[in-house]
TORKOLLO-180318 format. One record per atom (N, C-alpha, C, O, CB): residue in one letter; x, y, z. Coordinates in steps of 0.02 Angstrom, whole numbers, padded with zeros to 5 digits, always signed. Glycine has a CB too. Layout:
BEGIN
aXYZ
...
This chain:
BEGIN
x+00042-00059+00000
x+00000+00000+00000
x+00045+00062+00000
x+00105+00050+00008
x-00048+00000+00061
x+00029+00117-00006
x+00055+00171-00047
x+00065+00212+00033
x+00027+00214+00082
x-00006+00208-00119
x+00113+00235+00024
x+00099+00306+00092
x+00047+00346+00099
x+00027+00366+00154
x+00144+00364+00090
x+00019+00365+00031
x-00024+00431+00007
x-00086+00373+00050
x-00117+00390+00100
x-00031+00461-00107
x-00092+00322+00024
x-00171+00289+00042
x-00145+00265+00116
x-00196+00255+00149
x-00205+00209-00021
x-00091+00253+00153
x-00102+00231+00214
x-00125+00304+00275
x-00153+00298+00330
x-00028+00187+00231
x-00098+00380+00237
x-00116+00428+00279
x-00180+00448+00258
x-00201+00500+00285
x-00070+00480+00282
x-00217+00420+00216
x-00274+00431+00198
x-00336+00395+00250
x-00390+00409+00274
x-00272+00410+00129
x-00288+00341+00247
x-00319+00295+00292
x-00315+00315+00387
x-00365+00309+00423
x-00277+00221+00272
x-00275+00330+00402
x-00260+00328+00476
x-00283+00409+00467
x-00278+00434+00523
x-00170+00300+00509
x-00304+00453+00424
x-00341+00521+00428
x-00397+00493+00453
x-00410+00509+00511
x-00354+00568+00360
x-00440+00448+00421
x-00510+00425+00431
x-00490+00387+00513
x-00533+00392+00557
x-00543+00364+00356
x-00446+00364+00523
x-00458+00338+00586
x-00440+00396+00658
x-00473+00406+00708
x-00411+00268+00586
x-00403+00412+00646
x-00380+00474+00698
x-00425+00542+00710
x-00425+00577+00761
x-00311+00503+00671
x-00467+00553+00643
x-00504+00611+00641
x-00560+00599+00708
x-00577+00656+00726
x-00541+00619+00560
x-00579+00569+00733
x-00634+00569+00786
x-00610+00565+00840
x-00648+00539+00881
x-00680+00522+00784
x-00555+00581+00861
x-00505+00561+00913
x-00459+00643+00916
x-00421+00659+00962
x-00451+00478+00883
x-00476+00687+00850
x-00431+00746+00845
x-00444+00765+00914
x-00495+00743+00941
x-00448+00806+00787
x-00397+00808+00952
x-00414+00887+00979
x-00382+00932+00970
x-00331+00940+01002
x-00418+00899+01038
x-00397+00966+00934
x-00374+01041+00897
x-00348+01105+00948
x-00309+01149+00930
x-00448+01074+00853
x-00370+01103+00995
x-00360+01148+01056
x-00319+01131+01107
x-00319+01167+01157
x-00415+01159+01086
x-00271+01066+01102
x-00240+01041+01156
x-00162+01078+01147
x-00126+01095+01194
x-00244+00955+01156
x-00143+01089+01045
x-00083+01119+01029
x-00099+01206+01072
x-00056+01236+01103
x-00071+01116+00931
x-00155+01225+01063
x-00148+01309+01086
x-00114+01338+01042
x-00075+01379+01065
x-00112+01328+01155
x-00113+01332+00990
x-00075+01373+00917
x-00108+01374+00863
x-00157+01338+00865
x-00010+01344+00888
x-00097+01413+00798
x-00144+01432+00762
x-00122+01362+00702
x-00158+01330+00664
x-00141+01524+00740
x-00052+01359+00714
x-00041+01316+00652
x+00049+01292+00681
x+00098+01322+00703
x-00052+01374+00560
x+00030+01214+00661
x+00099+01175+00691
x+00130+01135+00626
x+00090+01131+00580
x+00078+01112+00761
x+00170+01115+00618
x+00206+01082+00574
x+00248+01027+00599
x+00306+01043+00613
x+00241+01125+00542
x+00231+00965+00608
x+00247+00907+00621
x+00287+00852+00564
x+00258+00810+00529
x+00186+00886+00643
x+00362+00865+00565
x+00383+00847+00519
x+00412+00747+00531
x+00465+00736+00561
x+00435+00908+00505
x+00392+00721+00518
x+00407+00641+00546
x+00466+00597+00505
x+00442+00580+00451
x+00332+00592+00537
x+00523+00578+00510
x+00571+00546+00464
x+00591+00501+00493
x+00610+00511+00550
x+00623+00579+00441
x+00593+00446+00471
x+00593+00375+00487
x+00684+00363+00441
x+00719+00395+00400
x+00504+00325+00447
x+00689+00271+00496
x+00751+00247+00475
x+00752+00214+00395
x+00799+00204+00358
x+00772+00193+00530
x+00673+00200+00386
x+00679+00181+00331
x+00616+00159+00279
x+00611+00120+00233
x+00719+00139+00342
x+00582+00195+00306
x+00521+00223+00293
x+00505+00281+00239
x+00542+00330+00246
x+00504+00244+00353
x+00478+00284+00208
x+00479+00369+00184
x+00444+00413+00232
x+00405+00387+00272
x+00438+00383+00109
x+00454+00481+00234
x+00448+00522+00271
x+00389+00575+00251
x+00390+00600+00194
x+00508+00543+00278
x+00348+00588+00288
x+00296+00615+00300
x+00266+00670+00335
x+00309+00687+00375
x+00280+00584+00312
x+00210+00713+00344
x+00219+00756+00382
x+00144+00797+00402
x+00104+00815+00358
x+00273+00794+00350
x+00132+00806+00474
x+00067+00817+00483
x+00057+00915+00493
x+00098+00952+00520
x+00044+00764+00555
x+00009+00930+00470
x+00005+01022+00474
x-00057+01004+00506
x-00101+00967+00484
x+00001+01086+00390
x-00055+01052+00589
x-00119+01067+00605
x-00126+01134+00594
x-00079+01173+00591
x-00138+01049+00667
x-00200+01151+00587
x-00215+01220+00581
x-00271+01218+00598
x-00316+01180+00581
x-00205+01252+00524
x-00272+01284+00651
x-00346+01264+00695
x-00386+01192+00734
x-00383+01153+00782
x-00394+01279+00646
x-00426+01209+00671
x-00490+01149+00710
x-00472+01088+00639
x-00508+01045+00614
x-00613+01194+00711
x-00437+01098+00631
x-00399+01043+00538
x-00342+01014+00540
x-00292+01050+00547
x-00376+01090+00460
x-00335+00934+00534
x-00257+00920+00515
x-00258+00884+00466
x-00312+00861+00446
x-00213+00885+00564
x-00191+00869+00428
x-00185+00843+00349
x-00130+00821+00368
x-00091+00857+00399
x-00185+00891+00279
x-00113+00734+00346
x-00047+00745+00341
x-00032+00737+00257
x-00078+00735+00216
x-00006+00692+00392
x+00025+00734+00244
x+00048+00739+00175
x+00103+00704+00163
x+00144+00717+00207
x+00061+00802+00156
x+00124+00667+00128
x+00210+00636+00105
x+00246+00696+00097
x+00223+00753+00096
x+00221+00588+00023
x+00302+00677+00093
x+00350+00712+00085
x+00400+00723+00158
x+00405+00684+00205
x+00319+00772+00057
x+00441+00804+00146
x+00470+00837+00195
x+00455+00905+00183
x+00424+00926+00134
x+00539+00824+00201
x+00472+00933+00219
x+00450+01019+00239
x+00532+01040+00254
x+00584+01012+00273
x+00382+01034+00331
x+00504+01114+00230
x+00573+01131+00234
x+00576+01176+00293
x+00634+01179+00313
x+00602+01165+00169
x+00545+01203+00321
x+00551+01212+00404
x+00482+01197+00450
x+00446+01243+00468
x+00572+01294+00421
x+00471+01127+00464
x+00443+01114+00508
x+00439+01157+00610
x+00488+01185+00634
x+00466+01050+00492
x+00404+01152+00630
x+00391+01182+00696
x+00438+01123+00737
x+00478+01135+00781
x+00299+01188+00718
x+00422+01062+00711
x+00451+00993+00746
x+00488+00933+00724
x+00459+00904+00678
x+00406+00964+00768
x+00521+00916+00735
x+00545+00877+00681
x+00544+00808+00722
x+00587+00806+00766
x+00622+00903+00649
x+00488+00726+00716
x+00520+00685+00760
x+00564+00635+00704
x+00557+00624+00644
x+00463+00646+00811
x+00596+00619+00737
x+00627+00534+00698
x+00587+00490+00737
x+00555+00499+00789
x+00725+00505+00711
x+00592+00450+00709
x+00573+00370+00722
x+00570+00310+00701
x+00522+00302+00662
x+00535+00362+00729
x+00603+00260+00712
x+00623+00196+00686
x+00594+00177+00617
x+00627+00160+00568
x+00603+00145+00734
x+00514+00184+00623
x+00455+00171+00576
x+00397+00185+00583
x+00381+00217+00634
x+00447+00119+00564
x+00348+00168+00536
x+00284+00206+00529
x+00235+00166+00594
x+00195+00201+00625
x+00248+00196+00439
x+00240+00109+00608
x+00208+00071+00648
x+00204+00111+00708
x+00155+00142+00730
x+00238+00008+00655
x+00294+00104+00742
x+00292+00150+00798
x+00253+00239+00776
x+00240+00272+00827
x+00383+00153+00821
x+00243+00257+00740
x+00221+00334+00725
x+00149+00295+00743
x+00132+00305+00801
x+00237+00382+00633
x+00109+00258+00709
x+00047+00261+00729
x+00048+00254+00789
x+00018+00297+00820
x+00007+00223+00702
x+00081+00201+00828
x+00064+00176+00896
x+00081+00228+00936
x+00050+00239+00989
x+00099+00113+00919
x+00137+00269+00913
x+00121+00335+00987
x+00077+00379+00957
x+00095+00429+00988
x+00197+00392+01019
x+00035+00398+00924
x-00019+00436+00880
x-00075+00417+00934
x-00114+00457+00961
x-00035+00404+00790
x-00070+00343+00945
x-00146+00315+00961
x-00139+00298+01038
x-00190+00278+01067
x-00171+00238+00911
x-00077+00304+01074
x-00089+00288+01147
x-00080+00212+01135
x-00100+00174+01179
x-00167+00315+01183
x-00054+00191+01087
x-00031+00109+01100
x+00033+00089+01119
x+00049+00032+01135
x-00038+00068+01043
x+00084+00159+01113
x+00151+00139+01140
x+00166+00196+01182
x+00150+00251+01159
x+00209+00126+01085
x+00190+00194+01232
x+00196+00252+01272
x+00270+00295+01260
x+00313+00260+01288
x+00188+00226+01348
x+00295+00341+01237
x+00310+00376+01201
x+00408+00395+01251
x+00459+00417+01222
x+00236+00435+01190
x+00402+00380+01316
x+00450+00377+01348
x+00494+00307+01338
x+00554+00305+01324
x+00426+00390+01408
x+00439+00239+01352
x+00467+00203+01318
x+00492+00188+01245
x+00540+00152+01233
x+00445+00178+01332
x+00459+00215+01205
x+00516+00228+01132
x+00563+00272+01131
x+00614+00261+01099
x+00486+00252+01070
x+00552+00344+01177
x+00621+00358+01170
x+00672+00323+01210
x+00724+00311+01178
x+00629+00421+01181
x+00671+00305+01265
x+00724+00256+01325
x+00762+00199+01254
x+00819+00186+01236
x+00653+00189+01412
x+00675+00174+01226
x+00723+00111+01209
x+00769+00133+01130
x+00808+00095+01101
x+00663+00028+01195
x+00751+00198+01110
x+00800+00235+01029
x+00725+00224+00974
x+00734+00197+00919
x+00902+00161+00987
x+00674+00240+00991
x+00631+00220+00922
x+00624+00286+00893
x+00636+00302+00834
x+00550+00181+00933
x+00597+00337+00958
x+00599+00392+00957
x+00629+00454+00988
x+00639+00458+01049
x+00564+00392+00959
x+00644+00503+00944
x+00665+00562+00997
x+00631+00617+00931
x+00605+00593+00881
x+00775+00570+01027
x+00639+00691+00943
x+00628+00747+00946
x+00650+00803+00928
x+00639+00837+00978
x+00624+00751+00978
x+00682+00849+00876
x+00714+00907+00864
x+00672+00963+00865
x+00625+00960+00825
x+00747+00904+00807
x+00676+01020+00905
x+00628+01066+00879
x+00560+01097+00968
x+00578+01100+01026
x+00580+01005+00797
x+00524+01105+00954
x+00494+01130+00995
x+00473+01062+01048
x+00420+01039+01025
x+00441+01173+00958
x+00489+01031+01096
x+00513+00998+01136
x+00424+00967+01161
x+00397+00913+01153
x+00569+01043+01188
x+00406+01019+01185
x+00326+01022+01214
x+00282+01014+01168
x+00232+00979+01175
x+00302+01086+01245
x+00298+01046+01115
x+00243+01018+01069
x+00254+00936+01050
x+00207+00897+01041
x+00244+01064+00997
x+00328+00917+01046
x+00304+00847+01017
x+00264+00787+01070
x+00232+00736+01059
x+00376+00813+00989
x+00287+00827+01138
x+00232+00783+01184
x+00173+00795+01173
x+00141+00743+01174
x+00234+00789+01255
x+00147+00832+01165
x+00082+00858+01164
x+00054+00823+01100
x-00003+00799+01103
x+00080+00939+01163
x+00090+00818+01039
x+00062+00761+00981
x+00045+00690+01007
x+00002+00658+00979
x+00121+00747+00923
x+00080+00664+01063
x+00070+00605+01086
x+00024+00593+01122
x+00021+00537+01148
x+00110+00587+01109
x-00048+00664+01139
x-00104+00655+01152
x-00151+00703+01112
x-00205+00726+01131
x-00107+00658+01217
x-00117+00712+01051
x-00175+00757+01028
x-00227+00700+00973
x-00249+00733+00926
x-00135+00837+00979
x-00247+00636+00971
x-00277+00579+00943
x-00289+00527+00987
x-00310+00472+00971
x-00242+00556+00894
x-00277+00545+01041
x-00287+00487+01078
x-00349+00470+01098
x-00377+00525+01104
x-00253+00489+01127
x-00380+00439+01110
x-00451+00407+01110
x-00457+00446+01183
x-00414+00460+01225
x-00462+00306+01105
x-00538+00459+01178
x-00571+00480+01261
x-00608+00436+01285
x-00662+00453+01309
x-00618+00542+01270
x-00583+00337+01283
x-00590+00319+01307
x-00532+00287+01365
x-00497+00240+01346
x-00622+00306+01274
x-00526+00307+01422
x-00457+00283+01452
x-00462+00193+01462
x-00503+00155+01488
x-00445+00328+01537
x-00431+00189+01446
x-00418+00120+01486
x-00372+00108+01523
x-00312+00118+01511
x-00413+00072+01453
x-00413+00070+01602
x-00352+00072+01659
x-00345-00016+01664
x-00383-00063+01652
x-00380+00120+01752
x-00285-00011+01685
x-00247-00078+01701
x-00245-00082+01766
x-00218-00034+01794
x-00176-00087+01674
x-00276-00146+01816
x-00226-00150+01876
x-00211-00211+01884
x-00245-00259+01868
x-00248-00126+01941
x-00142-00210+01918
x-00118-00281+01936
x-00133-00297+02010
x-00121-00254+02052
x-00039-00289+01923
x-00157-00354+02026
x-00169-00358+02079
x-00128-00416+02112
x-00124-00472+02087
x-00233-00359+02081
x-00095-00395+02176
x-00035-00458+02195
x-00066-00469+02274
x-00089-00425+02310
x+00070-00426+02192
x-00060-00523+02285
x-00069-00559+02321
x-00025-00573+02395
x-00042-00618+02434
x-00072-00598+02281
């Protein structure tokens, strides 16, 4: 499958999960480059995000990351975003706070809690 149709795709899945008001900026530039992946890149603006192939030539943020898998899974709250950077999947150039703040701006408003219970 094509890049163009997989961000087409994870647009339709992430869009109901947006929050547009969590960046507090009029317009962000989320530039994403992978080890070996092609590279991609999300623009919010306002109450709107798009992402697009390619690279930008001055992004607000710039993350790396291993691959596209890990990009969805910290997108969606399926990988927790400390543990990819600890373990090298991910890190960050660029406005520091905002790239945390991408790592809950799709995340579902449904929480799900875990407990372990020991005996």
């Amino acid at each position: 499958m094509s890049v163009k149709k997989i961000l087409q795709q994870k647009t339709a899945e992430l869009a109901p999960h947006f929050k547009p008001a969590l960046l507090q900026r009029r317009s962000t530039r989320f530039q994403f480059v992978f080890k070996q992946d092609d590279p991609f890149y999300l623009v919010v603006d306002g109450e709107s995000f798009e992402f697009m192939t390619g690279q930008l030539e001055q992004p607000t943020v710039t993350l790396f990351i291993d691959q596209h898998e890990t990009c969805w899974q910290l997108l969606t709250g399926t990988m927790d975003g400390m543990v990819a950077f600890m373990t090298g999947r991910y890190r960050a150039d660029g406005n520091i706070v905002l790239s945390q703040l991408l790592l809950y701006l799709f995340r579902s408003d449904d929480p799900t809690i875990l407990y372990q219970v020991k005996d």
